[in-house]
N, C-alpha and C positions, 0 to 999 in steps of 0.2 A: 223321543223318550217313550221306554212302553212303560206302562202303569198296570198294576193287576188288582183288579177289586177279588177277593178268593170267598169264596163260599157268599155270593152276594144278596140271595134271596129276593125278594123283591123289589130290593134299593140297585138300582145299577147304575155307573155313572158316566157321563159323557168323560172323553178322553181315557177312559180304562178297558181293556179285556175283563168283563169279567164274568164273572166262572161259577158255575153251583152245578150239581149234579141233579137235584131234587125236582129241578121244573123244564118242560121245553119251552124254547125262544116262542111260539105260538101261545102258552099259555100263561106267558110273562106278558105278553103284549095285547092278550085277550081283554084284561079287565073286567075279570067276570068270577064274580063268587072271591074265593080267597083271596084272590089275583086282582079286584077292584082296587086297592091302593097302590098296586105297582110303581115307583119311578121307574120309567125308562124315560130316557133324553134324546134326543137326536144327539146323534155322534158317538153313541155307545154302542160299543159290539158285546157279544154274547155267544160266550163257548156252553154248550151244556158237557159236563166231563166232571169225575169226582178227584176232589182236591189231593188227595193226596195221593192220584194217580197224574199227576199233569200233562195234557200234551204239548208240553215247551220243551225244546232242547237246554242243554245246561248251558248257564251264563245268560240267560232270555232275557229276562226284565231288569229296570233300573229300579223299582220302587214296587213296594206289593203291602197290602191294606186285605186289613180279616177281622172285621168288625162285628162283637158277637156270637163268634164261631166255635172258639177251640171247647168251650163249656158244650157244644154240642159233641162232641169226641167221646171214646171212649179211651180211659187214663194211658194206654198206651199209644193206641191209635196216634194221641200227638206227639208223640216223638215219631212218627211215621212221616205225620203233616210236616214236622219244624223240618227234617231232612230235607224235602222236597220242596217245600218253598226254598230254603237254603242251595240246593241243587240249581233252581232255574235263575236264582237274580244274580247278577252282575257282581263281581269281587269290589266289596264298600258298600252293595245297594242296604237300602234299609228298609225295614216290613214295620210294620204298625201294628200293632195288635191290638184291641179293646177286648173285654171281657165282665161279667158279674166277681168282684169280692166276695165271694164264700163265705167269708168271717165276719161281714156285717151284713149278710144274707140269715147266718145263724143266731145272730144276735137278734136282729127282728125278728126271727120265729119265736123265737124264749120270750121277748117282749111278748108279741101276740100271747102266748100260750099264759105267760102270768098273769097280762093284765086285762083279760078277756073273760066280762062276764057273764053273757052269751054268747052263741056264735053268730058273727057275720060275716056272710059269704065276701061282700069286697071285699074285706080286708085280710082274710083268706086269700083271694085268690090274686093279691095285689103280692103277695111275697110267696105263694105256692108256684105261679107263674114264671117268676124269677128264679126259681130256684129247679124246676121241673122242665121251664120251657113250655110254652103256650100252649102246645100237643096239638092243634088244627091241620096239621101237614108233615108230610111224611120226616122233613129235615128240622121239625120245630121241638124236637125232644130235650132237655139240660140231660148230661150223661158223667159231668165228672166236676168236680168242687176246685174252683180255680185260687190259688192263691199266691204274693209276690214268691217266697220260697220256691215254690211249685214252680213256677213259670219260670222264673232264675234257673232254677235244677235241670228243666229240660232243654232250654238255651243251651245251657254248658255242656251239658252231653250231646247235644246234636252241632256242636262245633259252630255257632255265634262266635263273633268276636268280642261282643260289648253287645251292652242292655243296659238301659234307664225303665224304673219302672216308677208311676207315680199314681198314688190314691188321690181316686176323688171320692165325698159321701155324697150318698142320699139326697136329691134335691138341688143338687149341681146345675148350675144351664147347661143345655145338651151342647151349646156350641164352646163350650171352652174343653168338655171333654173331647170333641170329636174335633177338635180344630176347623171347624166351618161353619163360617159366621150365618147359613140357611139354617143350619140345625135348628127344630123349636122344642121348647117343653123343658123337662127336669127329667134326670135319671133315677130313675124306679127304685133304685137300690147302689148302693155302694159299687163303686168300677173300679176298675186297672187299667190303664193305660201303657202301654208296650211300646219300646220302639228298641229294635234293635238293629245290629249292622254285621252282615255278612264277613 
């Protein structure tokens, strides 16, 4: 079975291809400055290539995972990405997608901004983060406001057959959004969770 982790930054995972543009396989495996929290696994490969140029031939993979990615896009750009992923998986495969909810990304800021009666930087930069993207590194930018419509809209025009899309809030355990029981912590801010079928 091939599995594709796409756009994976510093999370890569044993038994997937997977793929980011932003860093080399040496500097993933450096552990040095940005690159110190890396996962790499034994048994994980690593393409450097940008995604939504892929070098898979069409029909490639059974299953493909893009977790926290497409918010890195520009609004067009992902109907670029959904084509190409859709080009390389297998006719039935199914892609994963996670991503930040926008609408309760904006709801916290308006919170913030009313009920704030000086400024504090955490809590600033606890929802500016989320909304902006960390900015540390070249692929760490937010570029376009994700929402279920949004994400539904560009499925359909890029020829999915079927989506399920399901909100989690704020402070969710990380392992029931991302379906693995390693996951630790709480999500930052409101998700989407994506799964759809080619």
């Amino acid at each position: 079975m091939i599995n594709l982790n796409l756009g994976c930054g510093g999370v890569l995972k044993a038994g997937f291809i997977n793929v980011d543009k932003f860093y080399t396989k040496e500097e993933l495996q450096g552990k040095k400055g940005f690159f110190e929290n890396v996962i790499y696994p034994d048994g994980a490969e690593y393409v450097q290539a940008d995604i939504c140029k892929l070098p898979f031939e069409d029909n490639f993979a059974d299953y493909a995972e893009s977790l926290d990615v497409v918010e890195h896009m520009g609004i067009y750009e992902i109907f670029t990405y959904m084509k190409e992923i859709r080009r390389v998986l297998k006719p039935g495969a199914t892609l994963f997608l996670l991503t930040p909810d926008f609408t309760g990304l904006a709801m916290d800021w308006i919170r913030l901004m009313i009920n704030e009666k000086e400024f504090n930087f955490e809590s600033y930069i606890q929802i500016a983060e989320q909304i902006y993207g960390n900015q540390r590194a070249g692929g760490e930018f937010h570029k376009s406001a994700m929402s279920p419509n949004f994400i539904r809209f560009v499925l359909e025009k890029t020829g999915w057959s079927s989506c399920s899309i399901e909100g989690f809030v704020k402070n969710t355990p990380c392992k029931q959004i991302y379906d693995n029981e390693l996951s630790s912590g709480f999500a930052r801010c409101d998700m989407l969770k994506i799964k759809a079928v080619k």
